[in-house]
Biotite code that builds the C-alpha atoms (Angstrom):
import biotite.structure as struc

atoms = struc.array([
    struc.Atom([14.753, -2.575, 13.786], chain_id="A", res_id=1, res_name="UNK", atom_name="CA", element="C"),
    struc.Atom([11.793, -2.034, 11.307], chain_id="A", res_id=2, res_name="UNK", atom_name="CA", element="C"),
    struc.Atom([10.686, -4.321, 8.997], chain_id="A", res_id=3, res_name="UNK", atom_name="CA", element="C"),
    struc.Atom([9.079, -2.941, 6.384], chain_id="A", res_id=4, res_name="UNK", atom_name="CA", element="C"),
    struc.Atom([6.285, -4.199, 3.828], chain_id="A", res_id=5, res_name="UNK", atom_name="CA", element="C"),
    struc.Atom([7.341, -4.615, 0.162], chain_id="A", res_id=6, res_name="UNK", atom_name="CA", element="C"),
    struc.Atom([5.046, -2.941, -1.813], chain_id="A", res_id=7, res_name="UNK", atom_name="CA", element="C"),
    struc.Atom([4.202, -4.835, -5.506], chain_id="A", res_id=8, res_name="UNK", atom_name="CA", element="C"),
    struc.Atom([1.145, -3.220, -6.579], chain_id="A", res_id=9, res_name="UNK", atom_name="CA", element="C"),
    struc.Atom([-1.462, -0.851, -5.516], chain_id="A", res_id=10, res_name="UNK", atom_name="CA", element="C"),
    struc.Atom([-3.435, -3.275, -3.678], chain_id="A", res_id=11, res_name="UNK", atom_name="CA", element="C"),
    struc.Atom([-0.993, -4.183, -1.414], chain_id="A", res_id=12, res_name="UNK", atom_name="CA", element="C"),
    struc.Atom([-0.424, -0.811, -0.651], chain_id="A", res_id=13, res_name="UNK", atom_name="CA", element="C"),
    struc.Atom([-4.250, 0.143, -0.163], chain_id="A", res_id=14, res_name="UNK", atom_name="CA", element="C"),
    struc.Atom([-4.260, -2.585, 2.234], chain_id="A", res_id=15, res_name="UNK", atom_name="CA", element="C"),
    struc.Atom([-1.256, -1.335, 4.630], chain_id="A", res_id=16, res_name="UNK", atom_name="CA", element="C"),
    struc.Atom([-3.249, 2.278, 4.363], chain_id="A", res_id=17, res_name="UNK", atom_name="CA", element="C"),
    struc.Atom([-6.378, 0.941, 5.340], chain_id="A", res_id=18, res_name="UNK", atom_name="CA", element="C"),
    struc.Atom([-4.274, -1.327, 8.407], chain_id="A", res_id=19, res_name="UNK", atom_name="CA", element="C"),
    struc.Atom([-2.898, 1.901, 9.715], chain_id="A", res_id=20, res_name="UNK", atom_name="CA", element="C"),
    struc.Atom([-5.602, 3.990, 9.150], chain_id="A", res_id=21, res_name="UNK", atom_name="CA", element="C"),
    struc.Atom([-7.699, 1.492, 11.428], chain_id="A", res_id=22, res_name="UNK", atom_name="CA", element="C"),
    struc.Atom([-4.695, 0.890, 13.671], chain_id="A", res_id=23, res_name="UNK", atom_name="CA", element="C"),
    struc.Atom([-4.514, 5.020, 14.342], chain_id="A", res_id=24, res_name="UNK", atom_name="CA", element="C"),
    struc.Atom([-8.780, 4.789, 14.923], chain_id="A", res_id=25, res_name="UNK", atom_name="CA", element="C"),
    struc.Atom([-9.185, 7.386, 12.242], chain_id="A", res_id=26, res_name="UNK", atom_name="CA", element="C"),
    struc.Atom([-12.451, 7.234, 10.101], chain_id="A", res_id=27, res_name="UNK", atom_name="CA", element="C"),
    struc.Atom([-11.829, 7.835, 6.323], chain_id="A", res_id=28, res_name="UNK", atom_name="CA", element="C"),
    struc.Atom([-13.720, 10.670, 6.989], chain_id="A", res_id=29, res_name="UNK", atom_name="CA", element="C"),
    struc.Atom([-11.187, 11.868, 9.462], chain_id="A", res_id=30, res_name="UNK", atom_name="CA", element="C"),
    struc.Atom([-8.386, 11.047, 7.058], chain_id="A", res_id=31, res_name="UNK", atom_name="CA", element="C"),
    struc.Atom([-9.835, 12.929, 4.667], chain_id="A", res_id=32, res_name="UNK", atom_name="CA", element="C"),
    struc.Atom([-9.880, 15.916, 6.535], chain_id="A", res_id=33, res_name="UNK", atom_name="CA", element="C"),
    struc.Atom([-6.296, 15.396, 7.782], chain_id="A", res_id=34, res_name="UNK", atom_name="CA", element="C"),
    struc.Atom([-5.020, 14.856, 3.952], chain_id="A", res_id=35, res_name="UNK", atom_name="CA", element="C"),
    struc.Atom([-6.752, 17.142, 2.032], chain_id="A", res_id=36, res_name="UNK", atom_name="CA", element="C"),
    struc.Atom([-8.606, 14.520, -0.076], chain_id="A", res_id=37, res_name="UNK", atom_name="CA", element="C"),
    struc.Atom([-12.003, 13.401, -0.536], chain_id="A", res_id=38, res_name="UNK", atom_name="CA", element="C"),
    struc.Atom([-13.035, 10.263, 1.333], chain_id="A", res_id=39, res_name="UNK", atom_name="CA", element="C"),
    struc.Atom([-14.119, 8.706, -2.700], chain_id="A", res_id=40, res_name="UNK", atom_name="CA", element="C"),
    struc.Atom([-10.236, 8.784, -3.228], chain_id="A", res_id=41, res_name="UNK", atom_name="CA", element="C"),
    struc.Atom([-9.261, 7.101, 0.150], chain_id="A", res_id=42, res_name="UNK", atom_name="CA", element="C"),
    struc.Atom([-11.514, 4.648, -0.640], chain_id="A", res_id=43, res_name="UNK", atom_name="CA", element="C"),
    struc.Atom([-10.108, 3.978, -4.013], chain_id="A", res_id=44, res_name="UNK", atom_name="CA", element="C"),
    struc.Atom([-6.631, 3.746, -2.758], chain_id="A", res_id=45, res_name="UNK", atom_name="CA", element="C"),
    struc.Atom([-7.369, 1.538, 0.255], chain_id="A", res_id=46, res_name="UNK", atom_name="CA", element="C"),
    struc.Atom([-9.539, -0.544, -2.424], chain_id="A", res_id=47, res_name="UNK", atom_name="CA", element="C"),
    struc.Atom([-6.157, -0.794, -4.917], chain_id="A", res_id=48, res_name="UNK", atom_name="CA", element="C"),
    struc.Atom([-6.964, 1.660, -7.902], chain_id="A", res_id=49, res_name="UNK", atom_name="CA", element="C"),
    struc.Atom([-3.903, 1.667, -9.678], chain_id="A", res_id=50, res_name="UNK", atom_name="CA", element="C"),
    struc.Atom([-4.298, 5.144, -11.509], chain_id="A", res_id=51, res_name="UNK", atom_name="CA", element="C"),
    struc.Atom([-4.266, 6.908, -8.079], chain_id="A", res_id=52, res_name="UNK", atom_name="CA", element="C"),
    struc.Atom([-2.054, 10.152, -8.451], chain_id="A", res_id=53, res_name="UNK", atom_name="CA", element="C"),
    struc.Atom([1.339, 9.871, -6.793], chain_id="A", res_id=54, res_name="UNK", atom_name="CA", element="C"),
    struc.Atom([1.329, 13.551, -5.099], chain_id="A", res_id=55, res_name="UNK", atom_name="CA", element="C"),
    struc.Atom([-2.035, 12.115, -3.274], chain_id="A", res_id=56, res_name="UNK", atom_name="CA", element="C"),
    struc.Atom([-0.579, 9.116, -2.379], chain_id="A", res_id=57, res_name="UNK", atom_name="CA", element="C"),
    struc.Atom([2.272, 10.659, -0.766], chain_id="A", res_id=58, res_name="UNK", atom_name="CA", element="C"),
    struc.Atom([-0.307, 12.748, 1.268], chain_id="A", res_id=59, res_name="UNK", atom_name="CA", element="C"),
    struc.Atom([-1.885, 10.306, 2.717], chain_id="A", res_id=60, res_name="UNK", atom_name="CA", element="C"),
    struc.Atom([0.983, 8.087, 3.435], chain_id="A", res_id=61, res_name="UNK", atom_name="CA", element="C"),
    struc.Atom([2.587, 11.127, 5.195], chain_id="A", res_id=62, res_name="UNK", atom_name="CA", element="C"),
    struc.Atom([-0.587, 12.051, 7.008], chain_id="A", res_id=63, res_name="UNK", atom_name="CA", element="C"),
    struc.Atom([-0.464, 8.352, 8.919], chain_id="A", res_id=64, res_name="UNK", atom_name="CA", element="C"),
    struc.Atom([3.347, 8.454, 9.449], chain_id="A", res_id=65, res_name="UNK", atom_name="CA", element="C"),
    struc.Atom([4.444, 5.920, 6.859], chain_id="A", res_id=66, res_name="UNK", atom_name="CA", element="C"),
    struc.Atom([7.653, 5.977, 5.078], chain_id="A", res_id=67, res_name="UNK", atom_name="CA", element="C"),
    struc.Atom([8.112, 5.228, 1.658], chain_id="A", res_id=68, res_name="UNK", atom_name="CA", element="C"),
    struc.Atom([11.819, 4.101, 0.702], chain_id="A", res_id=69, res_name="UNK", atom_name="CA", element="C"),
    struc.Atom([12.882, 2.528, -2.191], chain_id="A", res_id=70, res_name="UNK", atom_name="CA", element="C"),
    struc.Atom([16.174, 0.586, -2.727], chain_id="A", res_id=71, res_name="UNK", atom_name="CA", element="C"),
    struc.Atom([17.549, -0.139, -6.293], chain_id="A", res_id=72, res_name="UNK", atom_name="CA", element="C"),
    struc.Atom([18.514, -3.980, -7.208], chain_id="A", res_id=73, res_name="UNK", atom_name="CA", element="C"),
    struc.Atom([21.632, -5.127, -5.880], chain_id="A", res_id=74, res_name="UNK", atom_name="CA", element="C"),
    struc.Atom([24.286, -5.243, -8.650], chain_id="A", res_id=75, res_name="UNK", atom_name="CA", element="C"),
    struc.Atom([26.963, -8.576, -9.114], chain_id="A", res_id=76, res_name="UNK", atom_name="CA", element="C"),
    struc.Atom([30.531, -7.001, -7.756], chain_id="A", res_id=77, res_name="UNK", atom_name="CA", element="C"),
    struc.Atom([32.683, -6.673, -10.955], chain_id="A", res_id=78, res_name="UNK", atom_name="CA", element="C"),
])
C-alpha cells in the first residue's frame, strides 16, 4: 500500500516534483525535454509559484509517474 503526500499548496507540491525529479536522476534540463516545458517553468513549480497553469502541471507530474487523486470530504451518515 501507497501512502500518498497531501498536497496544501503549491510549495508542497514543487517540493515532491523536485524529490522525484532528483530521485529519477533527471536534470531539469532533461525534464524539460521530456515535458515539453521550458526549464524557467520547472523551476518555478519546484520553487512553489502558485499561478503555474494546471495543463503544465499535469505534464510534468505525468512525465515522472506521479498520480494525482483527489478525494472529497467525508460527509456525517444521515
Amino acid at each position: 500500500m501507497r501512502l500518498g503526500t497531501p498536497i496544501h499548496d503549491a510549495a508542497t507540491l514543487g517540493r515532491l516534483i523536485r524529490q522525484t525529479r532528483k530521485q529519477q536522476n533527471l536534470t531539469l534540463e532533461t525534464l524539460a525535454g521530456l515535458c515539453g516545458l521550458s526549464i524557467r517553468f520547472l523551476s518555478e513549480l519546484e520553487n512553489g509559484r502558485e499561478t503555474c497553469s494546471l495543463v503544465r502541471v499535469l505534464l510534468v507530474l505525468d512525465a515522472l509517474g506521479i498520480e494525482l487523486t483527489a478525494e472529497p470530504p467525508e460527509t456525517a451518515a444521515t
